[in-house]
C-alpha positions in Angstrom: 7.3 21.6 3.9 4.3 23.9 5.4 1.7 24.5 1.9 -0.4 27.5 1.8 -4.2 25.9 1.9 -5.1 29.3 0.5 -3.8 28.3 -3.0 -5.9 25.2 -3.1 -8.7 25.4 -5.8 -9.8 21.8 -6.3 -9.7 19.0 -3.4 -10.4 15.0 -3.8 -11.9 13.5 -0.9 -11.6 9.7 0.2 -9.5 7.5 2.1 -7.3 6.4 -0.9 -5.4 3.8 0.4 -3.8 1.7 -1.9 -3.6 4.6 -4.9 -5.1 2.2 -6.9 -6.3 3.0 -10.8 -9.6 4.2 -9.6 -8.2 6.9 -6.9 -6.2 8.0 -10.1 -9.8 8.7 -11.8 -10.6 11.2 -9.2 -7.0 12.9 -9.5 -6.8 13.7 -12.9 -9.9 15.7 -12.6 -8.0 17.9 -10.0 -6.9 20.0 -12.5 -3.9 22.9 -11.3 -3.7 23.5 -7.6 -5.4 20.6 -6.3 -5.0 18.2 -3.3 -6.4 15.5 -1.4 -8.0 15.2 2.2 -7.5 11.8 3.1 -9.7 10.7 5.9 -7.2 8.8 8.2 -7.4 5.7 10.5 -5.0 3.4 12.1 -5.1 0.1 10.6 -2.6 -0.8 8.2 -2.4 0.9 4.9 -1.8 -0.4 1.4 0.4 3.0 1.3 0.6 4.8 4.7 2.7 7.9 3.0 0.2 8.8 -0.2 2.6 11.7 -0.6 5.3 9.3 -1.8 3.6 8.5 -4.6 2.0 12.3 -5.6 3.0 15.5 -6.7 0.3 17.2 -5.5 -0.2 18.4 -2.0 -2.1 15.9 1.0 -3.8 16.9 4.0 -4.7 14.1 6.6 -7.7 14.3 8.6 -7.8 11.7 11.3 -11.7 10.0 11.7 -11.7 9.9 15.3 -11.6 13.9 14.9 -14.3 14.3 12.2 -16.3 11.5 13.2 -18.8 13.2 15.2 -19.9 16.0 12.6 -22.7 16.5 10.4 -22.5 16.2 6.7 -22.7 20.4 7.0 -20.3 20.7 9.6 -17.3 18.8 8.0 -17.7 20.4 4.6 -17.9 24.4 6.3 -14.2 23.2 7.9 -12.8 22.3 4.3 -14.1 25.4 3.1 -12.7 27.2 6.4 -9.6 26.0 5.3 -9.3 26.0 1.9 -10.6 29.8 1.8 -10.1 29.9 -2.3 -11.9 26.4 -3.1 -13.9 25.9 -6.4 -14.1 22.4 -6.7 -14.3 19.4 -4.8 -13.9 15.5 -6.1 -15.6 12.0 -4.7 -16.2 9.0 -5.6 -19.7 7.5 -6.3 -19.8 5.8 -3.1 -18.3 8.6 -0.9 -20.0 8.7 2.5 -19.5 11.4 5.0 -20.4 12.9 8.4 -21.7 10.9 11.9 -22.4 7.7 10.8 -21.5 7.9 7.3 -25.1 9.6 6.7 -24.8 12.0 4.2 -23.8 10.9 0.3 -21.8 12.2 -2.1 -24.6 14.1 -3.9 -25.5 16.1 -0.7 -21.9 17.8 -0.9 -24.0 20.4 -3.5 -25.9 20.9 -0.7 -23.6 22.1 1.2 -21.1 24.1 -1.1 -21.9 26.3 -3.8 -19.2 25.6 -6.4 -18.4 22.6 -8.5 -18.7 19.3 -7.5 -18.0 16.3 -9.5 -18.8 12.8 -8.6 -17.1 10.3 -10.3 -18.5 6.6 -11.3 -17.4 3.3 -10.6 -14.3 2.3 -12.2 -14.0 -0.9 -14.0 -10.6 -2.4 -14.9 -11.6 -5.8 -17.3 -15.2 -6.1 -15.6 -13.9 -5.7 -12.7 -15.1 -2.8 -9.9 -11.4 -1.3 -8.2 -11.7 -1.1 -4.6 -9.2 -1.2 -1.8 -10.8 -4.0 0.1 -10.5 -6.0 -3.0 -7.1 -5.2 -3.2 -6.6 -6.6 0.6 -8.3 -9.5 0.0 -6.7 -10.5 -2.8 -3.4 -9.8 -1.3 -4.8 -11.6 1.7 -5.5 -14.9 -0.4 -1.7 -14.7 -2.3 -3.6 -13.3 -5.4 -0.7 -11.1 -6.4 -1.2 -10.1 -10.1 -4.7 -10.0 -9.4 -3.8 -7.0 -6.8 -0.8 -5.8 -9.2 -3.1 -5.2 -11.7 -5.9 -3.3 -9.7 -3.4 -1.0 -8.3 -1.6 -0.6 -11.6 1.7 -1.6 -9.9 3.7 -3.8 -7.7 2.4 -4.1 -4.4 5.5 -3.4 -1.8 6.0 -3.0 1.8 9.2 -0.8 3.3 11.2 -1.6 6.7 14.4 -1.2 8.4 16.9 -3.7 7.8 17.5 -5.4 11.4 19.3 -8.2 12.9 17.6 -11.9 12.5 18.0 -15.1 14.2 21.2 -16.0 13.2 20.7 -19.2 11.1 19.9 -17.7 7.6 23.8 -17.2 7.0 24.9 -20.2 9.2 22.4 -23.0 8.5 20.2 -22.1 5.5 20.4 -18.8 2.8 21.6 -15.2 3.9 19.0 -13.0 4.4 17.8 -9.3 4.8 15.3 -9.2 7.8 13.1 -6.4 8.0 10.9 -4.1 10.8 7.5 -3.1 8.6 5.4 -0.9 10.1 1.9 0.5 9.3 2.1 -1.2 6.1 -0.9 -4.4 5.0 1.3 -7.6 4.9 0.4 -10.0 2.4 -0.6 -14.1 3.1 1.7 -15.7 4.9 4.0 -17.8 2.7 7.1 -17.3 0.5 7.4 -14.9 -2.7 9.0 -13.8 -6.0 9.8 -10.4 -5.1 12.1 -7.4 -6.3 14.7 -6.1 -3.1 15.3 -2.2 -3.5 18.3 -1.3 -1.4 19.7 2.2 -1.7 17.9 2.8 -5.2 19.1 -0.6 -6.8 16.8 -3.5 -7.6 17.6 -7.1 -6.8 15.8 -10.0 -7.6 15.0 -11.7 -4.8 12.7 -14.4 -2.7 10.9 -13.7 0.3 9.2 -14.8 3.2 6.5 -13.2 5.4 5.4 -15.1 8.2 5.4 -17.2 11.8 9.0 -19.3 11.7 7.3 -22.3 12.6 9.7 -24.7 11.4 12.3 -22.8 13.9 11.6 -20.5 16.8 7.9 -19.7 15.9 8.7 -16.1 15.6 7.2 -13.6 13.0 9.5 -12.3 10.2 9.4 -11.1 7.2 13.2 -12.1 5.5 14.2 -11.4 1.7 17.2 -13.7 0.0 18.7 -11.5 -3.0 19.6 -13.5 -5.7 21.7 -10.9 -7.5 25.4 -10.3 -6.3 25.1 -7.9 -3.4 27.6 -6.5 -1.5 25.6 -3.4 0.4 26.1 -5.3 4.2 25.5 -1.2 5.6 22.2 -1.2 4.3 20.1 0.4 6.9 16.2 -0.1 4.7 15.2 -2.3 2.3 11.8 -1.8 -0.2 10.3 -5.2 -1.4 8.0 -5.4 -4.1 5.9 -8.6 -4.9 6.1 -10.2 -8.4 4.1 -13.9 -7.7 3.1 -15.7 -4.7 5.2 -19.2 -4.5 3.8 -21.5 -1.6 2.1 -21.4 1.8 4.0 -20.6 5.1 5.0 -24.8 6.1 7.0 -26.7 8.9 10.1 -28.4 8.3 11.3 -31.4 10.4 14.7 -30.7 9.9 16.7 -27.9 8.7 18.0 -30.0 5.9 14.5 -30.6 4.9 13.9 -26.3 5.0 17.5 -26.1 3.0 16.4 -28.5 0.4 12.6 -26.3 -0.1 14.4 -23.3 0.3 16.5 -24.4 -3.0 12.7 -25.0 -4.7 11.5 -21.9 -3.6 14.6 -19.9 -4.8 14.2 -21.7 -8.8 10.6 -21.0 -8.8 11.1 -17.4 -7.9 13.9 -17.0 -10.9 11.5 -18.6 -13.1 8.8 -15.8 -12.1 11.3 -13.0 -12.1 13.1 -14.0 -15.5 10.9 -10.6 -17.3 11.7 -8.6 -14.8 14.1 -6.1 -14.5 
């Protein structure tokens, strides 16, 4: 659905990836009839749709557009196009304009009405950032990156066909296509399975298959009764991090650590819903 930029009043710059608890900071200052410009890129996102999440509009502005203008010259094309703006939101550290030249307090500069920058945000003594988020996700730190973002970290894919041996050999399981979205450390997980609305409990693995055909996967067992075989996409949210990505001489041997794997992750899912 097309929205009408001209009924924009307040607009929240940044990148917000991840929609973490300090993105939220700058939101609720929005007020009525506000929006964020998200300044794009193409590596993977914490949350490539931020529109999933919001009920307010979001306008994308790729860098490799924008890249090239002045600090001047980028904010005269926000108020070109959003003809009835009052206000405009950034965090403390917002950079903008070739080279990342111009800070967040030259915006007044710029623009005549209100502009409100807002401080660092601190969650237990700890400053919320996105790259924190990915490294923590990066080193299997799950509640660590739970908390920050102020919910489960998840990925979403289509459901497609695997190798064959889950069902056969070892433990039935949804295989998924993820695209654009930042993948966790390679290993195995407590995780939620949302198929079709409905939450399973469930373990999962993202990683290379080196114990088989050395293949990349990412491959959720649900331990719930499930019975959806026409499910076409499948949401999985992270609960705990369970053990490193490891080779198996045998498939007996991957069997037996599946089994491990699969108590541990009832253990951690036992609160959950």
């Amino acid at each position: 659905m097309k929205i009408d930029k001209s009924k924009i009043k307040a607009i929240a710059i940044g990148r917000f990836d991840g929609l973490h608890l300090a993105h939220f900071e700058l939101i609720k200052r929005l007020g009525e009839n506000g929006a964020l410009v998200i300044i794009k890129d193409s590596k993977p996102k914490l949350t490539p749709k931020r529109e999933d999440y919001l009920k307010i509009p979001c306008f994308y502005y790729k860098i490799e557009d924008i890249k090239h203008l002045s600090g001047e010259e980028f904010i005269q094309i926000l108020k070109d196009e959003f003809v009835n703006l009052e206000k405009i939101v950034v965090g403390y550290d917002f950079e903008f304009g070739f080279n990342r030249a111009w800070k967040a307090k030259n915006i007044k500069e710029f623009f005549k009405g209100e502009v409100e920058i807002v401080d660092e945000f601190f969650l237990n003594k700890v400053s919320v950032h996105s790259k924190l988020i990915r490294s923590m996700l990066e080193s299997g730190d799950i509640k660590g990156a739970n908390e920050l973002l102020g919910r489960k970290y998840f990925i979403k894919g289509e459901v497609v066909k695997g190798q064959g041996l889950g069902a056969k050999e070892l433990f039935a399981t949804l295989n998924l296509d993820v695209k654009d979205y930042f993948l966790p450390k390679e290993g195995v997980y407590a995780t939620l399975c949302m198929v079709n609305n409905k939450a399973y409990k469930s373990v999962s693995f993202i990683g290379h298959r080196v114990s088989t055909d050395g293949e990349f996967s990412i491959e959720t067992h649900i331990l719930d009764d499930f019975c959806d075989v026409m499910a076409t996409e499948a949401k999985v949210e992270f609960v705990k991090f369970i053990r490193d990505n490891a080779k198996f001489t045998s498939l007996k041997a991957l069997k037996e650590q599946i089994k491990s794997d699969i108590a541990q992750a009832k253990q951690a899912l036992e609160s959950e819903n």
